[in-house]
HTML snippet that shows the backbone in 3Dmol.js (N, CA, C, O; Angstrom):
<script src="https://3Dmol.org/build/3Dmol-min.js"></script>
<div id="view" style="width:600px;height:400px;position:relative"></div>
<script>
const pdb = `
ATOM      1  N   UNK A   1       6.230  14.669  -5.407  1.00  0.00           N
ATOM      2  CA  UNK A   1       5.387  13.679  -4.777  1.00  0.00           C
ATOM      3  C   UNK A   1       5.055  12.564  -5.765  1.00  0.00           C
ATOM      4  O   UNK A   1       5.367  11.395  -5.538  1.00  0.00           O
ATOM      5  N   UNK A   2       4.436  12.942  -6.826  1.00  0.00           N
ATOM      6  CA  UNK A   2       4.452  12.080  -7.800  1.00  0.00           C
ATOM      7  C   UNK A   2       5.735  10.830  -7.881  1.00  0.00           C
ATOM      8  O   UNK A   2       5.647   9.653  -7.530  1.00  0.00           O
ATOM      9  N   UNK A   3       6.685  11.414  -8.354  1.00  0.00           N
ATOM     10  CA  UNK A   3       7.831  10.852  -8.285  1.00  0.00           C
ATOM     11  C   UNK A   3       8.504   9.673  -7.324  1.00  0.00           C
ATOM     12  O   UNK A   3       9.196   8.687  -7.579  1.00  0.00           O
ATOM     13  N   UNK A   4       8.074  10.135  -6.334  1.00  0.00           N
ATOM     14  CA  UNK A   4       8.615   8.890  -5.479  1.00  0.00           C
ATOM     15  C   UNK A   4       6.748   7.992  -5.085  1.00  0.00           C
ATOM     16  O   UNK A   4       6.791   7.087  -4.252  1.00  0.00           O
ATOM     17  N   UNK A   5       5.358   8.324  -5.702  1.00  0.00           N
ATOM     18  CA  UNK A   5       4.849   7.170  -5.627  1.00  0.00           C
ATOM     19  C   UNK A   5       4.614   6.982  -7.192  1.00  0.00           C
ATOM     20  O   UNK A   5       3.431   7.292  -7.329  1.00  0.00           O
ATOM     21  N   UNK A   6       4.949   6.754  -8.022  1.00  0.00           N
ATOM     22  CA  UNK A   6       5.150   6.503  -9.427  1.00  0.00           C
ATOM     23  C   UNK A   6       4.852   4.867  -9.429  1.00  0.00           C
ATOM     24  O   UNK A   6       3.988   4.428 -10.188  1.00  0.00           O
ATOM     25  N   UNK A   7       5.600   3.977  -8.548  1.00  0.00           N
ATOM     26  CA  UNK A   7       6.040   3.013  -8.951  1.00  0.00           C
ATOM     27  C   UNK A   7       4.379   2.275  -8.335  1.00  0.00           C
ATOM     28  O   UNK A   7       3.565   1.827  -9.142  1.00  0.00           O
ATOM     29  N   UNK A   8       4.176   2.274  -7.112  1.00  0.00           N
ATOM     30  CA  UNK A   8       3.217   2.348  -6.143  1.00  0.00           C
ATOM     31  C   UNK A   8       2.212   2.790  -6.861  1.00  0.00           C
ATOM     32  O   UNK A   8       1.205   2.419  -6.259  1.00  0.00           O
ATOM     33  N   UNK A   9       1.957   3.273  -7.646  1.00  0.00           N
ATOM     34  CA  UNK A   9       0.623   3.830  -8.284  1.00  0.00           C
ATOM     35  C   UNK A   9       0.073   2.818  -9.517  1.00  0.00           C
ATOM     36  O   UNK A   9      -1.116   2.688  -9.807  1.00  0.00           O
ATOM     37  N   UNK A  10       1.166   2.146 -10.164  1.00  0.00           N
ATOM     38  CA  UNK A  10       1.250   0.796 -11.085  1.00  0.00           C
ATOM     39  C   UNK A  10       0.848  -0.169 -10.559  1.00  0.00           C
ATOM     40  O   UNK A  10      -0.158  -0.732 -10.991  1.00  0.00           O
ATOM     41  N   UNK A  11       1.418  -0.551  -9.652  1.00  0.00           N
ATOM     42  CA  UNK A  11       1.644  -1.802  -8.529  1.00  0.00           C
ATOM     43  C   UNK A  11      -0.237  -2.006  -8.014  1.00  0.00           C
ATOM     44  O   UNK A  11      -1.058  -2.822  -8.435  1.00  0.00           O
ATOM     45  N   UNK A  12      -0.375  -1.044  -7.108  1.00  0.00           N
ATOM     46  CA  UNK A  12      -1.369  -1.686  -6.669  1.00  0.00           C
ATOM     47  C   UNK A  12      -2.524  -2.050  -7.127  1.00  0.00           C
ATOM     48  O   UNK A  12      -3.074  -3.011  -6.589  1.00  0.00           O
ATOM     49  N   UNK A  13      -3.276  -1.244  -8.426  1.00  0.00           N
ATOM     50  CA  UNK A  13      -4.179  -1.959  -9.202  1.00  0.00           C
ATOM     51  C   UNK A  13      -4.118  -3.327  -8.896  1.00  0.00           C
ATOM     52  O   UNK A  13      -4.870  -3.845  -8.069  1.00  0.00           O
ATOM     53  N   UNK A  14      -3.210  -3.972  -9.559  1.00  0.00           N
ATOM     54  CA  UNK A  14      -2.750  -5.589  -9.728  1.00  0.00           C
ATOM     55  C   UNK A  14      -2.993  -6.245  -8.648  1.00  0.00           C
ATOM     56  O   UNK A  14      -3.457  -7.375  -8.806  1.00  0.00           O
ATOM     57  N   UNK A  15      -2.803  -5.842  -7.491  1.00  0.00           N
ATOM     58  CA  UNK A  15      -2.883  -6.461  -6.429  1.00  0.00           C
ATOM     59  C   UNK A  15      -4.657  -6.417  -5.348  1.00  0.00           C
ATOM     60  O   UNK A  15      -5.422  -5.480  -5.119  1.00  0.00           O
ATOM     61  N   UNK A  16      -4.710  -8.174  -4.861  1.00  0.00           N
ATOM     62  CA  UNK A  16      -6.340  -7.906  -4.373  1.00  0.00           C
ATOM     63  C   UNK A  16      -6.203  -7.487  -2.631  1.00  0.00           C
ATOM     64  O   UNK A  16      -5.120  -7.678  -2.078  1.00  0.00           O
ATOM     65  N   UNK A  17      -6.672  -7.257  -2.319  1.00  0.00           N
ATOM     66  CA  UNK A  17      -7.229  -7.224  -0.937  1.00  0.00           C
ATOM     67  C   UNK A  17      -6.342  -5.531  -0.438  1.00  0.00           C
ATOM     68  O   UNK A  17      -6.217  -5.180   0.735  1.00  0.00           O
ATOM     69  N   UNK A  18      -6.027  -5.024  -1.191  1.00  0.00           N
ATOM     70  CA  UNK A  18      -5.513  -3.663  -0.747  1.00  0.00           C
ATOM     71  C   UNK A  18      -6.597  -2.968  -0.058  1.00  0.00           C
ATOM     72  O   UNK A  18      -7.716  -2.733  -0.515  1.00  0.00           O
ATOM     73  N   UNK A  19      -6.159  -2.679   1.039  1.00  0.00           N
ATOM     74  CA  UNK A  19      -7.643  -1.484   1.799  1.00  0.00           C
ATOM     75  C   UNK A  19      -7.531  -0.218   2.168  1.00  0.00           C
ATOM     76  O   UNK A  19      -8.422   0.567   2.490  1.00  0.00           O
ATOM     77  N   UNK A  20      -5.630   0.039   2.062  1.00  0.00           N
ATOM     78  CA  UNK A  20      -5.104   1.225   2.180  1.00  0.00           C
ATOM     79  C   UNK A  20      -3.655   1.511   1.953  1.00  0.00           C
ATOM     80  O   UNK A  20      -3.000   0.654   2.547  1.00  0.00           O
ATOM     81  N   UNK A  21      -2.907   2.349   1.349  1.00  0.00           N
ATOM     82  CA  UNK A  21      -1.587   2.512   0.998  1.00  0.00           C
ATOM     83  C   UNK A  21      -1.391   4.260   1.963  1.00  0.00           C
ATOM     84  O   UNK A  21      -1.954   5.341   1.790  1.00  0.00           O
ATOM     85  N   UNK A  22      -0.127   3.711   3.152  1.00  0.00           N
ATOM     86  CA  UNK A  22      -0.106   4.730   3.894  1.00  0.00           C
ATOM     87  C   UNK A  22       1.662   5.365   3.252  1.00  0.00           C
ATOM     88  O   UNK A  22       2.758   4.808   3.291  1.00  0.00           O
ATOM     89  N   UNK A  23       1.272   6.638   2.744  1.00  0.00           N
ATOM     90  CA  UNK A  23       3.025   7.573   2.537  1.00  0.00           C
ATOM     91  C   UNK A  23       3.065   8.279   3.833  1.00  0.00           C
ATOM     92  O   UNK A  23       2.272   8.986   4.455  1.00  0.00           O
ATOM     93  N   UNK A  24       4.288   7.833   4.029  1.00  0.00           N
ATOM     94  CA  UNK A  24       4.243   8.616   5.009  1.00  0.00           C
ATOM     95  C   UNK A  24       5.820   9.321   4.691  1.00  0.00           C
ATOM     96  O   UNK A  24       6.391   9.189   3.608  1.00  0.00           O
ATOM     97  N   UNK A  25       6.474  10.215   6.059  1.00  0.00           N
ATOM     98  CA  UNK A  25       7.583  11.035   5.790  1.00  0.00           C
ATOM     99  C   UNK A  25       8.825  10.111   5.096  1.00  0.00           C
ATOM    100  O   UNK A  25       9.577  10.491   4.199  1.00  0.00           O
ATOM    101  N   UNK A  26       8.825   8.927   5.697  1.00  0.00           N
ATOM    102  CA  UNK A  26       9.923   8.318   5.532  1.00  0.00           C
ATOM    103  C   UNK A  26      10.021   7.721   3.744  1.00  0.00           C
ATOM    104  O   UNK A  26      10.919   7.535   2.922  1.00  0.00           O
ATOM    105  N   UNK A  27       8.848   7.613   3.784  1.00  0.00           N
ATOM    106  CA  UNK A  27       8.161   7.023   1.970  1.00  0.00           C
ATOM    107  C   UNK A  27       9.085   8.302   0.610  1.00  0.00           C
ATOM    108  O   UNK A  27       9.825   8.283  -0.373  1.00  0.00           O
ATOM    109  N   UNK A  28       8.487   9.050   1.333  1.00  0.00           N
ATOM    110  CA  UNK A  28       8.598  10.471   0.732  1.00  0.00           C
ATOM    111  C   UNK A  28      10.010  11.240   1.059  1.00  0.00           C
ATOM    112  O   UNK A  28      10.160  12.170   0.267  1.00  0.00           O
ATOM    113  N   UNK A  29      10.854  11.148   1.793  1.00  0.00           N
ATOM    114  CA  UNK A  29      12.088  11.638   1.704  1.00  0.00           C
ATOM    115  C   UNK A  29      13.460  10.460   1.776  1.00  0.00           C
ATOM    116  O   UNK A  29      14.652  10.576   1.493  1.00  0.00           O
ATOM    117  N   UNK A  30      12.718   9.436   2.240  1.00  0.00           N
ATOM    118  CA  UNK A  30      14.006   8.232   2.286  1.00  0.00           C
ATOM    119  C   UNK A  30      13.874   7.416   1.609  1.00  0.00           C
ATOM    120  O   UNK A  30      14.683   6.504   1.783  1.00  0.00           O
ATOM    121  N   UNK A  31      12.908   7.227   0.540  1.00  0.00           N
ATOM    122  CA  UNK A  31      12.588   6.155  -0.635  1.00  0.00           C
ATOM    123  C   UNK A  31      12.269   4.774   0.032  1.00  0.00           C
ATOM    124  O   UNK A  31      12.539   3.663  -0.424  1.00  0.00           O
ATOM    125  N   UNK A  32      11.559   5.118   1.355  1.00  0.00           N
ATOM    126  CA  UNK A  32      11.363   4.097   1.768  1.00  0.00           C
ATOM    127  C   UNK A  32      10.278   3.509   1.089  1.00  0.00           C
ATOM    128  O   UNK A  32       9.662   4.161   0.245  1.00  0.00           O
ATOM    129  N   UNK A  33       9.963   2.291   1.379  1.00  0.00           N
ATOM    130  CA  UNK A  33       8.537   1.410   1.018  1.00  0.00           C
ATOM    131  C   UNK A  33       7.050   1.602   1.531  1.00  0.00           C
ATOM    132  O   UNK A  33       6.757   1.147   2.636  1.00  0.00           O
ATOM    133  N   UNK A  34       6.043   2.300   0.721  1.00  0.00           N
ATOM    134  CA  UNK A  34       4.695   2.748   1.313  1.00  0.00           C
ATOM    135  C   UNK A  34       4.259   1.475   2.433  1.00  0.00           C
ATOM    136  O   UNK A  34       4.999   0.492   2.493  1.00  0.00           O
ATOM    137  N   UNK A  35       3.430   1.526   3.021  1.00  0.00           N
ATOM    138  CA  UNK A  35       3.160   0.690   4.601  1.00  0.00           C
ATOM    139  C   UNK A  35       1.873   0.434   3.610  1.00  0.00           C
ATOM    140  O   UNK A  35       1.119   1.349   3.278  1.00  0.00           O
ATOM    141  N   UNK A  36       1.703  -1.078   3.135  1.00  0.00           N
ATOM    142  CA  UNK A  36      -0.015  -1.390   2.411  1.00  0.00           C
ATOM    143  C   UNK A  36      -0.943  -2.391   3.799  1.00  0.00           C
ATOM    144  O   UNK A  36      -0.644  -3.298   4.575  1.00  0.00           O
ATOM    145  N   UNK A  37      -2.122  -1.593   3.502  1.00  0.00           N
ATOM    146  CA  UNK A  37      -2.588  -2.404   4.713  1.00  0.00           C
ATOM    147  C   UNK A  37      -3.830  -3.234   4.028  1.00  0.00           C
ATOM    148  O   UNK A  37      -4.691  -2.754   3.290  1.00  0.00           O
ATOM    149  N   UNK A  38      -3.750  -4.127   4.308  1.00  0.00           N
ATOM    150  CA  UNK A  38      -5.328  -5.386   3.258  1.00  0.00           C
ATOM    151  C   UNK A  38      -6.297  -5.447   4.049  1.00  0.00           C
ATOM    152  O   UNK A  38      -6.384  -4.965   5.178  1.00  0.00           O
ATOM    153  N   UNK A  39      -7.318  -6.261   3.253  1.00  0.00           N
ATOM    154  CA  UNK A  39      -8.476  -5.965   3.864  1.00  0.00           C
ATOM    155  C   UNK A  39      -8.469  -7.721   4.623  1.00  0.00           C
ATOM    156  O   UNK A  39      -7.859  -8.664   4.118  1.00  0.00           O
ATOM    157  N   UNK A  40      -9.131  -7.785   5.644  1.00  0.00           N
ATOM    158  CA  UNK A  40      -9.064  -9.046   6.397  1.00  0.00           C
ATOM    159  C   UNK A  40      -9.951 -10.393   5.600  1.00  0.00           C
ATOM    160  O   UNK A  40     -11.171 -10.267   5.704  1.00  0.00           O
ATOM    161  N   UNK A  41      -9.710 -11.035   5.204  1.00  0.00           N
ATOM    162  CA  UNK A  41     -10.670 -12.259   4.219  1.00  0.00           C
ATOM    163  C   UNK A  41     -11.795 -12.659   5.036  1.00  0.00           C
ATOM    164  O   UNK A  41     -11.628 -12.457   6.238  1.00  0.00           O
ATOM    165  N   UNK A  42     -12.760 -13.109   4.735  1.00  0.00           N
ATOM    166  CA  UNK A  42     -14.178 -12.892   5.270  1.00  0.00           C
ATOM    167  C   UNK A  42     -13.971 -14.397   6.477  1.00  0.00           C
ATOM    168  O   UNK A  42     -14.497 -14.464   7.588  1.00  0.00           O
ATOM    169  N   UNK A  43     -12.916 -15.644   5.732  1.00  0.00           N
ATOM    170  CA  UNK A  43     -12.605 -16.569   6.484  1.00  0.00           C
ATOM    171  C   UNK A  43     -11.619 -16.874   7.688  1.00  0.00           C
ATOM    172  O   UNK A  43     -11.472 -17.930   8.304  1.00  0.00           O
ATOM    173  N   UNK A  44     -10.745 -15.194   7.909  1.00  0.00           N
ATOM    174  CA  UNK A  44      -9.614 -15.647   8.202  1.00  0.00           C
ATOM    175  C   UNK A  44     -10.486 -14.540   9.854  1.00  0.00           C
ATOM    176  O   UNK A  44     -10.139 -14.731  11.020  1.00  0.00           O
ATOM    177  N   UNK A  45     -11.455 -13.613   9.467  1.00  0.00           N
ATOM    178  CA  UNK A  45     -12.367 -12.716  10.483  1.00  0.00           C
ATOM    179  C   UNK A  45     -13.616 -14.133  10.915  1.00  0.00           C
ATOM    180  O   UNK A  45     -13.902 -14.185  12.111  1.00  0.00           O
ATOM    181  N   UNK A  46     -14.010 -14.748  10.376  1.00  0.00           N
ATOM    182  CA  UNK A  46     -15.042 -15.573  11.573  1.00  0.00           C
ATOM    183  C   UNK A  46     -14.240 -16.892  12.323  1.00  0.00           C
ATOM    184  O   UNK A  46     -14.789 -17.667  13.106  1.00  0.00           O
ATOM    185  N   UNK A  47     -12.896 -16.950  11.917  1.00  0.00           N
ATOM    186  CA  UNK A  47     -12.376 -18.012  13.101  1.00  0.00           C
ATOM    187  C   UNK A  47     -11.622 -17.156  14.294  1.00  0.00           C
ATOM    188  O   UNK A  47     -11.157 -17.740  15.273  1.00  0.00           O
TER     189      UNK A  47
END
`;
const viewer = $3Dmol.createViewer("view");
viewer.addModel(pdb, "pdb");
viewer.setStyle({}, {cartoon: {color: "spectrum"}});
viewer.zoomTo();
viewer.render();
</script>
């Protein structure tokens, strides 16, 4: 498990508005790309 989020575990520190990093089966047996979901900007939620 480690192993395939290794890279993903570096990465997102760096990055702002992260609100959730989803593994799912495909992450984890097909080296696919974790699904990141952000958080909505306070300007982009009151228009």
């Amino acid at each position: 498990m480690e192993g395939c989020m290794l890279e993903i575990m570096y990465e997102i520190p760096s990055m702002s508005g992260i609100k959730e990093c989803v593994i799912n089966e495909d992450v984890v047996l097909n080296s696919e790309e974790p699904i990141l979901l952000f958080e909505q900007s306070r300007e982009r939620a009151l228009s």
